[in-house]
C-alpha positions in Angstrom: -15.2 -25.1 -12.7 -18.6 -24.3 -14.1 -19.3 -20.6 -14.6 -22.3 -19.6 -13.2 -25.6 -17.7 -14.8 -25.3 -13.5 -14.4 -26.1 -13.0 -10.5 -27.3 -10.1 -8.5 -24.3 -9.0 -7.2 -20.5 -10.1 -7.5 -20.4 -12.0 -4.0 -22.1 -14.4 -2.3 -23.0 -15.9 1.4 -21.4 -18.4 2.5 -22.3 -20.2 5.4 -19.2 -21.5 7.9 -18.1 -23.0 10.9 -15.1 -22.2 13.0 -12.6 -25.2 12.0 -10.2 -23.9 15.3 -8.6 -21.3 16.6 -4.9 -19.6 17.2 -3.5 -16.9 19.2 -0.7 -15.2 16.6 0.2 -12.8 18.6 -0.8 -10.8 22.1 -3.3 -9.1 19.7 -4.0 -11.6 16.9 -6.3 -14.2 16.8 -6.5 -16.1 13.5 -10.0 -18.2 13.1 -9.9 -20.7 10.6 -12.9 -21.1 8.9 -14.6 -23.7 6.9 -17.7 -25.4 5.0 -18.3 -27.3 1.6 -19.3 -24.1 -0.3 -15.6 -22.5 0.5 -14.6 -24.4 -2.5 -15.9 -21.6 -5.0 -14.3 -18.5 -2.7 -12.2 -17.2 -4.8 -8.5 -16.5 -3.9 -8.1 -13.0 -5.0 -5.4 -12.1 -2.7 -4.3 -8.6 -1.9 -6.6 -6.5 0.1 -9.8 -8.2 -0.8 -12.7 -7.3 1.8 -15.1 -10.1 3.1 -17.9 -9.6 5.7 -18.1 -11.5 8.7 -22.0 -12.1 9.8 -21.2 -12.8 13.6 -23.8 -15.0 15.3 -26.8 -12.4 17.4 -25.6 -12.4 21.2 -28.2 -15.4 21.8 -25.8 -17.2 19.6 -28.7 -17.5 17.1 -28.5 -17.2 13.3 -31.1 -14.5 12.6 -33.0 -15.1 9.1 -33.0 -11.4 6.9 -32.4 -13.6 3.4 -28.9 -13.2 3.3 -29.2 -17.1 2.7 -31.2 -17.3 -0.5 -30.2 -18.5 -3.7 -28.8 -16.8 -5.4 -27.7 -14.4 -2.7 -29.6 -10.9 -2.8 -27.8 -7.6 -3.5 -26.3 -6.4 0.1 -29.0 -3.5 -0.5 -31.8 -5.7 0.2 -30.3 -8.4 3.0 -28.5 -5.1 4.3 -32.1 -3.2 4.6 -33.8 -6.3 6.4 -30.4 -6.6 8.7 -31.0 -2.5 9.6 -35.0 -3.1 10.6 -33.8 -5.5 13.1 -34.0 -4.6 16.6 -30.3 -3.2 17.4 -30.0 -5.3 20.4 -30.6 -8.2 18.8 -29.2 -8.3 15.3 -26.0 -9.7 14.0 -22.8 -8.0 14.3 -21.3 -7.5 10.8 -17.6 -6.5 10.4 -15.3 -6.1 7.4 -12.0 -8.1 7.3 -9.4 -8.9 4.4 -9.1 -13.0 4.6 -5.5 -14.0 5.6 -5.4 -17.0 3.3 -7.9 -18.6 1.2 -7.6 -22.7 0.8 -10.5 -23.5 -1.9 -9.3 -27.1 -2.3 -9.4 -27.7 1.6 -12.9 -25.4 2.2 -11.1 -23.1 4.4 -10.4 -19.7 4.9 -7.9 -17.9 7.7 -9.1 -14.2 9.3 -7.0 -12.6 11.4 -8.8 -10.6 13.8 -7.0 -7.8 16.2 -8.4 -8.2 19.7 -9.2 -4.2 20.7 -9.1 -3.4 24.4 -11.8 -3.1 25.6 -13.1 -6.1 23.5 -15.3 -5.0 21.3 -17.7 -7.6 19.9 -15.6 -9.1 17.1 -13.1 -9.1 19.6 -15.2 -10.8 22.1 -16.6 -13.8 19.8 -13.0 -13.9 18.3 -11.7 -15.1 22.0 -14.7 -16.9 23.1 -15.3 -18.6 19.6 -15.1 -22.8 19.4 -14.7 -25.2 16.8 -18.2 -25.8 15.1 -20.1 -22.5 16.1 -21.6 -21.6 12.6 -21.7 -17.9 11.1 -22.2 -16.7 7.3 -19.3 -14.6 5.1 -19.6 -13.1 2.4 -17.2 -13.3 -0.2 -16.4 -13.2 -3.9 -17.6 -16.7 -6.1 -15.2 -17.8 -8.2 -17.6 -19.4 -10.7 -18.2 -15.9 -11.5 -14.6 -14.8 -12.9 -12.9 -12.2 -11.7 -14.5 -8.7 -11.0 -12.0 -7.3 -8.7 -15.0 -5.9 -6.7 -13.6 -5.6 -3.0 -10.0 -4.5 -3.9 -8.4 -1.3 -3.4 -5.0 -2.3 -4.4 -5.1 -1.4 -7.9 -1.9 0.6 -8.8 -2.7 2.3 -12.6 0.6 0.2 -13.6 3.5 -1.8 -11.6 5.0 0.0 -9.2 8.8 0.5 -8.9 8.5 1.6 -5.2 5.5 0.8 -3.0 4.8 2.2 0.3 2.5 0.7 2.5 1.0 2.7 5.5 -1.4 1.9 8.2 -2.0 0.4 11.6 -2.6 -3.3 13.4 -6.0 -3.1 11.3 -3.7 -2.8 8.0 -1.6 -5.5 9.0 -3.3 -8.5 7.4 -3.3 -7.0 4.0 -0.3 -5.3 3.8 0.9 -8.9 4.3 -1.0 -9.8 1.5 -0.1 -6.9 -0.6 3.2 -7.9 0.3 3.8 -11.2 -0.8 2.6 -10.4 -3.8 5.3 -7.9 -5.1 8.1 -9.2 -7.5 11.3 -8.8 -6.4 12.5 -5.7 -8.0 9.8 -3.6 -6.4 11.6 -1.5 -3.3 8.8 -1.6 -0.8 8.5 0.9 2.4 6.2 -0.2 4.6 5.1 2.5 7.9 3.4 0.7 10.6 1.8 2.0 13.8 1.3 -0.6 16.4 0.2 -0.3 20.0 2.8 -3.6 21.0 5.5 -4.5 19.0 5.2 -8.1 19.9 2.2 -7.8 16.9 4.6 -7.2 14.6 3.8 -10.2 12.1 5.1 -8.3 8.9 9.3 -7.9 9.5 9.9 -11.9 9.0 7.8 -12.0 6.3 10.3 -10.1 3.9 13.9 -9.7 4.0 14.1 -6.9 1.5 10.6 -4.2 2.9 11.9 -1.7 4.7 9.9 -1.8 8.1 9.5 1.2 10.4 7.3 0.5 13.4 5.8 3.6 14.9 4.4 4.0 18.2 0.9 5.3 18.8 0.5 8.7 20.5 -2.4 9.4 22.7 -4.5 10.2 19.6 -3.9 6.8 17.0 -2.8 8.6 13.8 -0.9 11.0 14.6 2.5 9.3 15.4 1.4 7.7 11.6 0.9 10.8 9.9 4.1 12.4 11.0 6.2 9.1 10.4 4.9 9.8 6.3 5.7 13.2 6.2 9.3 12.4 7.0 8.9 9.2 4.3 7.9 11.7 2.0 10.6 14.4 2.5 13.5 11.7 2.0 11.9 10.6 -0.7 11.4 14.1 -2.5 15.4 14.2 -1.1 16.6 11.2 -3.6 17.3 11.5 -7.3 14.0 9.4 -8.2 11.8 11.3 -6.2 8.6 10.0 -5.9 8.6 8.6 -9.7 6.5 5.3 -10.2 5.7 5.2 -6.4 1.9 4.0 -5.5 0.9 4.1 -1.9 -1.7 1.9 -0.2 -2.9 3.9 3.0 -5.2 1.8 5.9 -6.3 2.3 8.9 -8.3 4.8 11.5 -10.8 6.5 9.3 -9.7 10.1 9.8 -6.1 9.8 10.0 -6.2 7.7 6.2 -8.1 10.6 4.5 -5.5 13.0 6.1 -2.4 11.0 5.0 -3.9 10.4 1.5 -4.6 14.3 1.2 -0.9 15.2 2.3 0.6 12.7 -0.7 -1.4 14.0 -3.4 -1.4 17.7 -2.0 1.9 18.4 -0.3 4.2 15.5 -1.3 2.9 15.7 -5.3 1.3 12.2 -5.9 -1.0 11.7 -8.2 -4.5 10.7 -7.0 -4.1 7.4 -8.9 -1.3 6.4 -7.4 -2.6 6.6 -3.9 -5.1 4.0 -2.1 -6.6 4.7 0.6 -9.2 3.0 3.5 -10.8 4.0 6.8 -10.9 0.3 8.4 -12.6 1.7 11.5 -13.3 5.4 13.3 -12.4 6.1 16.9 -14.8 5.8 19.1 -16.2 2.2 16.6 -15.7 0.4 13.7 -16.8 1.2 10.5 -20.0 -1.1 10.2 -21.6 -0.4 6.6 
């Protein structure tokens, strides 16, 4: 593969088509997505963020230069995006890819269908083979920069906990699969319907606890690591070469991750943590 000249910016647009369509789950959909260009996405794994440029509600492709070449810095096509008329723009929403096939052109996302449908809920049920849209995503002509992942323990882990809700779920799959053997992996997981659960078959050594929401989402979470933690602290290791990757509702992440490195003793480095969305929306920026 032929590296490419020193760019703007570490990803690029690129432009898609829905290839079809499956229903995983009551509350997954997984849209397989393809087009020439997917050929130089780069398969970084893990919990790599892409952007998903929806189509505007007119199913229109609104023009703010996201597709020049090369791609501009997200400040720029992310300014002309914001001076659109609200009503009218695209909707943009984060997602970590669920498999990346470079030699097919295809990439999976599996989107969690919110109720009431949001709009990436909505086009994720409604959407049909060969309705076009834009992501953007790493190029792997450019090497590997590691821009978009969080899961960057400061060496390998000997225990790994992974915490977070149905928003989590597709890369703590990823995360997941990637660990050797050896590694003992906790993994704390707050879903709404336990029929979502797509993470207990995938390993037959992760420790899974499913934890039911409460009336406010995070809470039921938080308390489940507080009692992870206290065991922990209970057993000779203690919490010695654990790394934690924390996802999920905004304000219930940032109060997990302060509890581990305040209360439970873990050091900043060895703790992840991302606010996928907020209650009350998603995170859009």
């Amino acid at each position: 593969m032929t590296a490419i000249a020193a760019g703007p910016w570490e990803y690029r647009a690129f432009p898609v088509t829905v290839h079809r369509t499956e229903r995983l789950s009551p509350g997954f959909v997984r849209v397989t997505l393809a087009g020439s260009a997917l050929g130089e996405f780069a398969p970084w794994g893990l919990d790599q963020r892409i952007k998903l440029v929806l189509p505007a509600p007119d199913g229109s492709r609104l023009d703010f230069g996201l597709l020049g070449d090369p791609t501009p810095h997200p400040k720029e096509w992310y300014a002309r995006w914001k001076a659109l008329p609200e009503e009218s723009r695209n909707v943009l929403r984060t997602y970590t890819p669920a498999a990346v096939r470079p030699e097919q052109g295809e990439i999976d996302v599996d989107l969690f269908i919110h109720q009431p449908a949001g709009p990436a809920s909505a086009w994720a049920l409604a959407c049909r083979p060969g309705d076009e849209l834009v992501v953007t995503g790493p190029d792997a002509r450019a090497g590997y920069t590691g821009y978009g992942i969080h899961y960057t323990p400061p060496s390998p882990p000997q225990r790994l906990v992974l915490i977070g809700d149905e928003s989590a779920l597709p890369a703590m799959r990823n995360i997941l699969a990637a660990q050797p053997a050896d590694v003992t992996v906790d993994l704390i997981l707050e879903l709404g319907d336990v029929a979502d659960d797509l993470l207990s078959a995938t390993s037959s050594t992760a420790r899974v606890q499913l934890v039911s929401p409460d009336a406010r989402r995070g809470a039921a979470l938080e308390r489940a690591v507080v009692e992870w933690a206290e065991h922990a602290s209970a057993t000779a290791s203690g919490h010695s070469g654990v790394y934690a990757w924390v996802a999920g509702e905004a304000g219930a992440t940032t109060r997990i991750r302060r509890y581990l490195t305040s209360t439970a003793g873990l050091d900043k480095g060895c703790v992840a943590f991302l606010g996928y969305w907020t209650i009350g929306g998603p995170l859009v920026g």
